[in-house]
N, C-alpha and C positions, 0 to 999 in steps of 0.2 A: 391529514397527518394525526390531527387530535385524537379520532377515534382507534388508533392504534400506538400512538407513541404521543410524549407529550418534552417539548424541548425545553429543558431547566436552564441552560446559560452556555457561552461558550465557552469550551476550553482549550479551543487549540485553532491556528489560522494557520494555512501554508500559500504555496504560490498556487494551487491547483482548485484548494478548498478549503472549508471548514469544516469543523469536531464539537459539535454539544454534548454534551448529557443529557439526556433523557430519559424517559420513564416508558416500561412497559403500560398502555391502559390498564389492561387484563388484570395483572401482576403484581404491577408497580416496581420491578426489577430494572435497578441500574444498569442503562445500557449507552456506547456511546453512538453519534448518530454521525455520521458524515456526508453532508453535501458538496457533490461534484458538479457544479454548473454545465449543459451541455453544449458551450458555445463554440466552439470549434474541435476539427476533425485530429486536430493533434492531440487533444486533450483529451478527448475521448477515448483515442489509442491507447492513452496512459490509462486508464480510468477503465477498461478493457482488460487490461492484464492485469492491473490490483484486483479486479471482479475473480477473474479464470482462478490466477493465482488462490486465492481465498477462498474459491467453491473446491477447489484439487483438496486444500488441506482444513478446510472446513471445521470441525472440532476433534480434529483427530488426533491432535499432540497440545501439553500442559504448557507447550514455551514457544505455543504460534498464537498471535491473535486467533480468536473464534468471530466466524462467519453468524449472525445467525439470520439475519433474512435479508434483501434486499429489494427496492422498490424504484421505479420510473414512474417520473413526475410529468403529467403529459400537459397539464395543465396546471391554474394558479391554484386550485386546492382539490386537484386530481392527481391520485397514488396510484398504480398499478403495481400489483406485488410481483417478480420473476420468477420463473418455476427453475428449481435448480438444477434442471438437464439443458435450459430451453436459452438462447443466448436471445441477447435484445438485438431485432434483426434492423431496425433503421437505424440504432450505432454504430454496427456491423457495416451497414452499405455505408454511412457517412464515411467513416474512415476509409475503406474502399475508394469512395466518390471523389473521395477530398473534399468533403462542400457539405456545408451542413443541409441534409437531405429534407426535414421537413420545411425547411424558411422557403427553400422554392417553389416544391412542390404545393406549397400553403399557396404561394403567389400565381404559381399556373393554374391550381385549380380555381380562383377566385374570378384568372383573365375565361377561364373558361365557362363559368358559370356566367358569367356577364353576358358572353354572346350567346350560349343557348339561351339566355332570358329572351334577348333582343331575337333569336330567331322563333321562339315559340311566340313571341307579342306579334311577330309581323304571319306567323301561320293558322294563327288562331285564329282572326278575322276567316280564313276558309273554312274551319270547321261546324260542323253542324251544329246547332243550337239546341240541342235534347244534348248532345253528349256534351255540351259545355256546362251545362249545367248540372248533369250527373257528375263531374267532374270539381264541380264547386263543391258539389254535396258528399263526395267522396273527402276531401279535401278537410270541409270541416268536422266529419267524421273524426276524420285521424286529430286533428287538432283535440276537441275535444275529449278524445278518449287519452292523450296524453296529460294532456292538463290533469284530467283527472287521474287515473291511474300511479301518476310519478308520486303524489305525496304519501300515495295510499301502498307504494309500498318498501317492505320491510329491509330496513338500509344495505344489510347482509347481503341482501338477492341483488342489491339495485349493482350495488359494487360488481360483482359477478357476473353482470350481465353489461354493464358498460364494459369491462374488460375482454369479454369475448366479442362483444361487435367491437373493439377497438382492434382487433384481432383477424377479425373476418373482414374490414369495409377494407373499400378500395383506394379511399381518401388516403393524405396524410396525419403520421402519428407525429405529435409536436414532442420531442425528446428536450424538455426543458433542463432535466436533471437526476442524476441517480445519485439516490442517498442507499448508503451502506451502514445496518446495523448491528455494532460489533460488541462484546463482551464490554466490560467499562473498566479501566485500571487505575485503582484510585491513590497509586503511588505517585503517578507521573512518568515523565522517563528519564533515561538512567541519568544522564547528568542530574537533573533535579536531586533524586531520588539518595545517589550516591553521596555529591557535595552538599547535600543539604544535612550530614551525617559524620561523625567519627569515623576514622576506617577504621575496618574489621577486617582480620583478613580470613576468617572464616567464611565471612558475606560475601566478601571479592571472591573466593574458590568457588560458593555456591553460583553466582553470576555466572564466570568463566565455563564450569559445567554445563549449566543451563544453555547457554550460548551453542555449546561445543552440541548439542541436543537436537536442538531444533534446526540447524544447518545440515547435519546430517539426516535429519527426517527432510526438509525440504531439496536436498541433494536428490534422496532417494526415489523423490517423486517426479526429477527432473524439472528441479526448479531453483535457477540462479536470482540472487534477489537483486544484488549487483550496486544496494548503497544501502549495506550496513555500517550504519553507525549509531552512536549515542541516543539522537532523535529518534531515533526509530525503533526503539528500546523500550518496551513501555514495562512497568513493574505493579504486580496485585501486591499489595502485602496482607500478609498471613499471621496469624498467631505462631504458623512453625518457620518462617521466615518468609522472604521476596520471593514471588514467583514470577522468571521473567519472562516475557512475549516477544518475540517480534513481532513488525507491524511495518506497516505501508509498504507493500508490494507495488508499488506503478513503476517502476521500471525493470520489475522483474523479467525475465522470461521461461516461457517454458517448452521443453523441450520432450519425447517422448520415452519417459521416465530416462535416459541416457541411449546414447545409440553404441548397439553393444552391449550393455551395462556397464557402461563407463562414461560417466558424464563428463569429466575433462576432455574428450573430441569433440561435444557439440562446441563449434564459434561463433565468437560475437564481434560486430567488427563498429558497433555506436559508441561511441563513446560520452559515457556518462556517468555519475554518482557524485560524491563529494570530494571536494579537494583532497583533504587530509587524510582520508580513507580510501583513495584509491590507490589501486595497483601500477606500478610500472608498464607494463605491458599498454594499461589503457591509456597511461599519463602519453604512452609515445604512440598511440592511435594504432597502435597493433592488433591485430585480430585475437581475441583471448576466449579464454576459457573459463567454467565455474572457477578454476583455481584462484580469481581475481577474488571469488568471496572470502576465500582461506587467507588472504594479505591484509582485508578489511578488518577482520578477526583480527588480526594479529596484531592490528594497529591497536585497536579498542582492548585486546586482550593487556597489551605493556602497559596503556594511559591507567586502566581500571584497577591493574596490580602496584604500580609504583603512584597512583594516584596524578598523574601528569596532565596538565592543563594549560589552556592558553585562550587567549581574545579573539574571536574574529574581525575582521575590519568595520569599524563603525557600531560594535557591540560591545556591549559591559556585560553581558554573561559567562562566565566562566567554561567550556568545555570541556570535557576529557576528550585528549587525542592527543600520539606522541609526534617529533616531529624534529626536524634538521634545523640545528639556527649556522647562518650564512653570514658572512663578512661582521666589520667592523660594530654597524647596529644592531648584530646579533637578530635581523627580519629572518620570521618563520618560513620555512621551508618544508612543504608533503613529504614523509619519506618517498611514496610514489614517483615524485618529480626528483627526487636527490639521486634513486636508483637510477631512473632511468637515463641522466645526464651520467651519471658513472655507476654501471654496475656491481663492479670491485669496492665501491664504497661500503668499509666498515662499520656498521651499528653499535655503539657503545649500548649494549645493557647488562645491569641495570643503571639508570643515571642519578644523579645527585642534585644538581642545580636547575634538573625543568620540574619537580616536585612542588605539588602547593602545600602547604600545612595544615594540618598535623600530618607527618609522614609515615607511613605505612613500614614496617621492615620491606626492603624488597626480594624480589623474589628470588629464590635459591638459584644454585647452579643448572640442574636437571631445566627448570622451568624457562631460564634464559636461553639455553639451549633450541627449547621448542620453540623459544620465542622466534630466533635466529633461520629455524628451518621453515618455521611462517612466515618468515620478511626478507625471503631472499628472492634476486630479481630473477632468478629462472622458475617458471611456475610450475614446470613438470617434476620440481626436487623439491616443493611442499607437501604436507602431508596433505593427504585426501578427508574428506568432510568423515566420513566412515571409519577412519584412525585415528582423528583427534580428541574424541572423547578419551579412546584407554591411554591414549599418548599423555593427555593430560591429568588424567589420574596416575599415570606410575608416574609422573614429574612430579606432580606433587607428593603423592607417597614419597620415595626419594629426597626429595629434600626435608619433608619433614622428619623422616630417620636421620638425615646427618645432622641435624638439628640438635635432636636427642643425644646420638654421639658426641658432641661436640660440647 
């Protein structure tokens, strides 16, 4: 890893992996690094579609994480780089297998090594004595011209050449680990980023666009990311403001660019993402659509405008995200889960009393509006990833002229 990247500290832990900082060798360009342990075939799965995901959209839009290389770790301080058409074919069978494919195959080949020893010890005795002994001499041939050879040559080649017989043999490839190394965002993400600041609400419109951006670029590629939220938000800051990314793809999916050209028909029927951002539809284990990303927005779009915040269970960090308070101790409630127990359930926005301080104005008429046609529990009556950009520029336009009028 040295000789290409070098790990300064880390900056981020989740349930699947970890996030360092690192340095280009070459370069010395801040980049972040992510190890994804290859221990099981679920995990992989995930770790498979963050990969696909992020070679689709690779450096092609300002408000997606940047792909820039990725590497399999075959061994303890063995890197193999991946070519970016060529997919990693024993993660591929793993998940397939269900079974992590080189642990046994390591184990078959070693039972099988064993008894060829044992049958060539007991055949040898038959062989002829001039060819046993050529056979020695052959033998320490090869030894010593490896001995020698390996120091002698130049690391560039050696790398290159382990890579392609690890390519060609017939043995197993040990898939310890795929690190992905991606652009480095030295703001944080968006809660950090956000809470750790004044509101603005110029920065909140810029966010909100930003968002409205790269959802429609990922749409258009036929790709639902399917748990957007805060976390996942990461922010560069600029001298001409925040530029935002999204990031972590593993439970995206992807689909071929839309079928039809219309990506609300492909369905999905797993159910996953985060609580607070998910959609109705998933909340009730319904088969859904990208439209499920358009509710996730909508959540993050009201928390980030009216600045709304609340605890997770057993955490003292603050996050943005809006949300239903239930019965007498006023316990938080998904809008996801409020819809889907009643879908005639009325959203009051904008609100008053889920607001942390200092409070932002909230947002106009026009805006709440859009808010309402992104947080309703029928998905085929929100806007599409491809209209929410100009949707949310004439709402904001809009309210900032009655503003002025007023």
């Amino acid at each position: 890893m040295e000789e290409l990247y070098t790990l300064e500290r880390e900056v981020g832990r989740g349930s699947y992996g970890v996030v360092f900082e690192g340095q280009m060798a070459k370069t010395g360009n801040v980049v972040a690094i992510k190890r994804l342990p290859c221990s099981n075939p679920e995990s992989i799965e995930l770790y498979l579609q963050e990969l696909w995901a992020m070679r689709a959209t690779a450096k092609n839009h300002v408000n997606v994480i940047a792909l820039h290389s990725c590497l399999l770790q075959t061994g303890p301080r063995s890197l193999k780089p991946l070519k970016s058409g060529k997919p990693p074919l024993r993660l591929v069978e793993t998940v397939l297998k269900g079974t992590v494919v080189g642990v046994q195959q390591d184990q078959r080949r070693r039972k099988d090594s064993s008894s060829n020893l044992r049958r060539t010890n007991s055949n040898s005795r038959l062989q002829d004595k001039t060819n046993t002994v050529q056979a020695r001499a052959k033998l320490q041939d090869l030894v010593k011209s490896h001995d020698c050879a390996t120091p002698q040559r130049p690391p560039s080649r050696g790398r290159k050449r382990s890579a392609q017989n690890e390519d060609e043999q017939d043995g197993p490839l040990r898939c310890l680990a795929l690190w992905l190394v991606m652009e480095y965002c030295d703001g944080g993400d968006l809660n950090h980023f956000l809470l750790s600041r004044p509101p603005d609400p110029q920065r909140d419109h810029s966010v909100v666009l930003q968002l409205c951006s790269a959802l429609a670029f990922l749409h258009s590629l036929g790709i639902t990311h399917r748990d957007l939220k805060p976390d996942n938000v990461l922010v560069c800051v600029t001298p001409k403001g925040p530029v935002i990314k999204v990031a972590d793809f593993g439970l995206s999916k992807m689909s071929e660019a839309a079928v039809n050209g219309d990506l609300t028909r492909q369905r999905f029927s797993s159910t996953c993402g985060s609580d607070f951002y998910m959609a109705p539809e998933v909340w009730g284990g319904l088969s859904y659509t990208a439209q499920a990303d358009i509710f996730s927005l909508g959540v993050l779009f009201w928390a980030v405008l009216e600045r709304i915040t609340f605890l997770e269970e057993g955490s003292t960090q603050e996050q943005l995200g809006a949300y239903v308070c239930k019965g007498r101790s006023g316990w938080l409630m998904p809008l996801g889960e409020a819809l889907w127990e009643n879908p005639e359930f009325q959203l009051c926005i904008p609100v008053k009393f889920k607001r942390a301080p200092p409070l932002p104005p909230p947002p106009g008429p026009a805006m709440c509006t859009l808010l309402l046609d992104m947080l309703t529990s029928d998905p085929d009556t929100r806007p599409t990833a491809d209209q929410l950009e100009s949707r949310v520029c004439s709402a904001l336009k809009e309210d900032s002229e009655g503003l002025r009028v007023a």
